[in-house]
LOFINU-250692 format. One record per residue (C-alpha): x, y, z; residue in three letters. Coordinates in steps of 0.001 Angstrom, whole numbers, padded with zeros to 6 digits, always signed. Example, Ala and Ser with C-alpha at 12.3 -4.5 7.8 and 13.67 -1.06 7.14 Angstrom:
BEGIN
+012300-004500+007800ALA +013670-001060+007140SER 
end
This chain:
BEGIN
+146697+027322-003423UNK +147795+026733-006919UNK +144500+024652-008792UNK +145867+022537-011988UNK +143418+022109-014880UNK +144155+019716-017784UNK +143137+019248-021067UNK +140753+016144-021445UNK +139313+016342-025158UNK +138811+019349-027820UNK +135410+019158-030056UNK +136201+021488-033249UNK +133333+022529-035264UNK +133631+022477-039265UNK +131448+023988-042357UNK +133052+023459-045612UNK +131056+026127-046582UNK +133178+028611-044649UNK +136292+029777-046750UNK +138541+029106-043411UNK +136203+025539-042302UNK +135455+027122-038964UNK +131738+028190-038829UNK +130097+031047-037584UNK +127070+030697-035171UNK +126772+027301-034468UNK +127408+026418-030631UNK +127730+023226-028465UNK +125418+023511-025003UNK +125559+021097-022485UNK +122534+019676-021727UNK +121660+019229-017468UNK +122644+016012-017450UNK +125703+016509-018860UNK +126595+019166-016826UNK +125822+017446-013402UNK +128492+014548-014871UNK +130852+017231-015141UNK +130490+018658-012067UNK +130971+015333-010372UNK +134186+015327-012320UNK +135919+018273-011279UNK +135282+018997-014461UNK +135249+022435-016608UNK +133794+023340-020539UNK +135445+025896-022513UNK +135044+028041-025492UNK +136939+027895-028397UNK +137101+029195-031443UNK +134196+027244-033405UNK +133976+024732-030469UNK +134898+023613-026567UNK +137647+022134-025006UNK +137148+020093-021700UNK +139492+020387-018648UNK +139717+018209-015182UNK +140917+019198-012279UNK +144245+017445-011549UNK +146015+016110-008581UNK +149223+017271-006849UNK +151405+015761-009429UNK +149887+017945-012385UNK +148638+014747-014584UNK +146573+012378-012933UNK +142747+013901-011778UNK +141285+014862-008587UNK +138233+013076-009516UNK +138367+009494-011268UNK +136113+008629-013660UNK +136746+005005-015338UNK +134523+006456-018157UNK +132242+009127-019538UNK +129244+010012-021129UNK +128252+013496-022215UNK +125509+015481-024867UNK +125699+018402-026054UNK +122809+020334-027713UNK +123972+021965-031344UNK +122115+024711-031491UNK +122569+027615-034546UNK +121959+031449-034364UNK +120842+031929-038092UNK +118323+029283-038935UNK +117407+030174-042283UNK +121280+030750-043703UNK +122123+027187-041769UNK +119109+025534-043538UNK +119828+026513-047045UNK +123517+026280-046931UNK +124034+023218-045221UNK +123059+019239-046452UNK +121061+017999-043557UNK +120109+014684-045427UNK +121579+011691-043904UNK +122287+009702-047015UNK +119822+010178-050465UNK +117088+007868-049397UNK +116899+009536-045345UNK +115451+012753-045828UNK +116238+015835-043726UNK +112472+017848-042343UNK +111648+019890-040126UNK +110463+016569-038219UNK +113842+015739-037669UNK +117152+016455-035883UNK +120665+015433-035929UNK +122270+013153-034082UNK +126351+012840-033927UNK +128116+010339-031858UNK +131525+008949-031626UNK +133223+005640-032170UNK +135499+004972-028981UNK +137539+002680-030798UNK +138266+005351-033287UNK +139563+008129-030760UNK +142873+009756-031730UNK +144398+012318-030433UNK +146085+014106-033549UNK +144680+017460-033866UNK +145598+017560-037335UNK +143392+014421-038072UNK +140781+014106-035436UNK +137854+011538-035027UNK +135353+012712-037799UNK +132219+012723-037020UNK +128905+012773-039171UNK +125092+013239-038577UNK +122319+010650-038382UNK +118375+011876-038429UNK +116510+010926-035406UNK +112686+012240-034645UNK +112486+015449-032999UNK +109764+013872-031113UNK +112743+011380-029382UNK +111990+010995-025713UNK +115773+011203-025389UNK +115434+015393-026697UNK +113249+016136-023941UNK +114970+014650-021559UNK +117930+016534-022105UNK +116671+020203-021721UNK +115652+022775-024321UNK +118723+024898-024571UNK +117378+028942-024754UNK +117893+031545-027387UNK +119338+029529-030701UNK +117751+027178-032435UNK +118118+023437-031570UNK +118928+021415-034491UNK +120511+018285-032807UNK +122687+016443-030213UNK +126174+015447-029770UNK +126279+012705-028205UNK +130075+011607-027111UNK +131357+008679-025015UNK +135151+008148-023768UNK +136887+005753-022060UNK +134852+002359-023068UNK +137505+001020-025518UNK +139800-000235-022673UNK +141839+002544-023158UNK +142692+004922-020052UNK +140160+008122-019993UNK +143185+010275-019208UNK +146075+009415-021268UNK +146067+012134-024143UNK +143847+015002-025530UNK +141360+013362-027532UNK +140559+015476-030607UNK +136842+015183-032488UNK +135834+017502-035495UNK +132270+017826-035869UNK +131826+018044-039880UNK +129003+019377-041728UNK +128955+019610-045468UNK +127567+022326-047482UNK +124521+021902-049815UNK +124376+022348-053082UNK +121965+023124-055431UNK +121024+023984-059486UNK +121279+027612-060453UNK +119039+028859-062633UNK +119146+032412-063819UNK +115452+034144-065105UNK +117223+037163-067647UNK +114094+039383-067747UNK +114690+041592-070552UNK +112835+044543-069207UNK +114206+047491-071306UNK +114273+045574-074727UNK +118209+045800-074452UNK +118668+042104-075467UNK +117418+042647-079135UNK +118863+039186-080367UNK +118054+037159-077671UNK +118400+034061-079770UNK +122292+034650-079380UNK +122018+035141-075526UNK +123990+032528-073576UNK +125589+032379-070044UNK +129239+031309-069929UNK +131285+030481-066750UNK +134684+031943-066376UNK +135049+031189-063057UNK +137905+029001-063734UNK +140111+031557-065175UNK +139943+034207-061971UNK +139557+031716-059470UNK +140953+028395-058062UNK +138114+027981-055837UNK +135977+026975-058762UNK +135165+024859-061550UNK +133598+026188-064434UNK +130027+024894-065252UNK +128077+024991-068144UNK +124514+026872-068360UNK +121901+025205-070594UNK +119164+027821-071971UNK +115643+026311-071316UNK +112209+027186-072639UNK +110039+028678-070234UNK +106201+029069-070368UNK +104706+032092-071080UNK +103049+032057-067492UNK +106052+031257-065681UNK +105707+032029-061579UNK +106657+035644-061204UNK +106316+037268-064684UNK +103760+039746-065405UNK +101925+039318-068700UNK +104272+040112-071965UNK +107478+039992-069778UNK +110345+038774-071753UNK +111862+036293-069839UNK +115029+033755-070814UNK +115684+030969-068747UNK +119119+029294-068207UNK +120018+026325-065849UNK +123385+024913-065277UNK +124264+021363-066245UNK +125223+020144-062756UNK +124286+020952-059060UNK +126943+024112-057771UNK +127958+023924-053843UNK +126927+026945-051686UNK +130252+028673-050773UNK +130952+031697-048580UNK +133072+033178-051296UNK +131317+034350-054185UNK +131704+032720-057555UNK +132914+035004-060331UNK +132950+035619-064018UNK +129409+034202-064695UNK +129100+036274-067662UNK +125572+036890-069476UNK +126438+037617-073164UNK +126045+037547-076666UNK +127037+034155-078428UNK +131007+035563-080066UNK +129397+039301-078964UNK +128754+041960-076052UNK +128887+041154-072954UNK +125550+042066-070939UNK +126770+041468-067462UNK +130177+040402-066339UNK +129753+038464-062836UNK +125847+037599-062410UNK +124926+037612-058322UNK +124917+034003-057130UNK +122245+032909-055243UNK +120733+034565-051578UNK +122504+031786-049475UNK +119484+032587-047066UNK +116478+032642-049738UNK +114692+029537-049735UNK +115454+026932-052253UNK +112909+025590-054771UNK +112693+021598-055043UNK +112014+019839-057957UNK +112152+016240-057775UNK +115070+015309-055872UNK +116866+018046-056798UNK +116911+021661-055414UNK +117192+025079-057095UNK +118352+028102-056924UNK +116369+030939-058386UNK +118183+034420-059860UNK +116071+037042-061625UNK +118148+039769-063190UNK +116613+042730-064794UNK +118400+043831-067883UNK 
end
């Protein structure tokens, strides 16, 4: 007996931080509910490649299903399998004024009306914060192993549109963080000997098109800065604006002379999974380097 599956909807998962969009370690669960609605459905879930696809079982003419459902309602837990890299990398804040915490979790749901079923320009869909104390969470199942972070929560077939009539295509979209680099030159050997000529310039433009070049603005430090031992030499440089986390390293930040020697020629960017400093509103990035 031959058994027909079709395609129902695709859910795509995207990181801008990722060179290639597609993310690596974030997963889509379905929560007990969920999968007792699917069930009923003739319904199956599979992987793909950062994401699922959902299939129903079709009739004897190949299109129409076994099972008809008029509509349906499904969640999905989002759960991650590097907390700490997710966390720094990733802008968790629903808008400047709603706050990401660890009190929180995500919430991303779908617009019916909005469906469409081009894969090269699926449904978008973006986070809202919701308490991680939400009766809804418990009620949904704690999914094991990865960390929960938030819910999916997708609905189809309530527009007045038919349930089965294309592949419905959604792109779950999160956006990278960014943050304000600050390099701490500690001037260890005494090989800086005219430090008032030491500046950090960005070259990143000329070797790469992934990048803009930013500028770095020296600042005065106190003399009992957090991590300096006593009579450590210590110059302090901060760039102008905020630079996006990015999987591929940016190059060419050069510490040098001013119109002389060049110290280092590609300073390490930050640890995408060290733990970012606030200050105000704003976050930072610390770098020592030893010279």
């Amino acid at each position: 007996m031959f058994i027909n599956y079709r395609r129902l909807f695709n859910i795509r998962i995207r990181h801008d931080y990722y060179s290639d969009g597609y993310p690596d370690g974030i997963g889509l669960d379905s929560t007990p509910a969920s999968l007792k609605k699917l069930k009923g459905g003739q319904m199956l879930v599979k992987p793909l490649p950062a994401g699922i696809t959902v299939l129903y079982r079709a009739g004897e003419d190949e299109t129409m299903p076994l099972v008809r459902l008029d509509e349906l309602k499904l969640r999905f837990a989002i759960t991650v399998r590097n907390p700490a890299l997710f966390q720094t990398i990733t802008d968790l804040d629903e808008s400047p004024s709603v706050r990401y915490s660890s009190s929180k979790r995500l919430l991303f749901q779908n617009k019916p009306e909005n469906h469409s079923e081009d894969p090269e320009d699926p449904e978008r869909l973006r986070h809202t914060l919701i308490d991680a104390d939400d009766p809804a969470i418990a009620e949904s199942g704690r999914p094991g192993g990865n960390l929960l972070v938030g819910f999916l929560e997708l609905t189809c077939g309530t527009d007045g549109g038919e349930l089965y009539e294309g592949i419905q295509e959604y792109s779950l979209d999160f956006r990278r963080r960014e943050s304000f680099w600050k390099y701490l030159v500690v001037n260890k050997t005494s090989r800086i000997r005219n430090r008032d000529q030491l500046t950090i310039v960005d070259k990143s433009g000329e070797d790469s098109s992934l990048y803009d070049p930013v500028e770095f603005i020296r600042q005065e430090e106190p003399s009992n800065g957090a991590g300096r031992s006593p009579g450590q030499d210590i110059i302090t440089f901060r760039s102008k604006d905020p630079i996006p986390f990015f999987e591929v390293p940016k190059p060419s930040i050069q510490l040098m002379e001013s119109g002389g020697s060049v110290y280092i020629e590609h300073l390490p960017n930050p640890n995408p999974s060290a733990t970012l400093k606030q200050a105000g509103q704003q976050f930072e990035s610390e770098i020592y380097v030893y010279v």
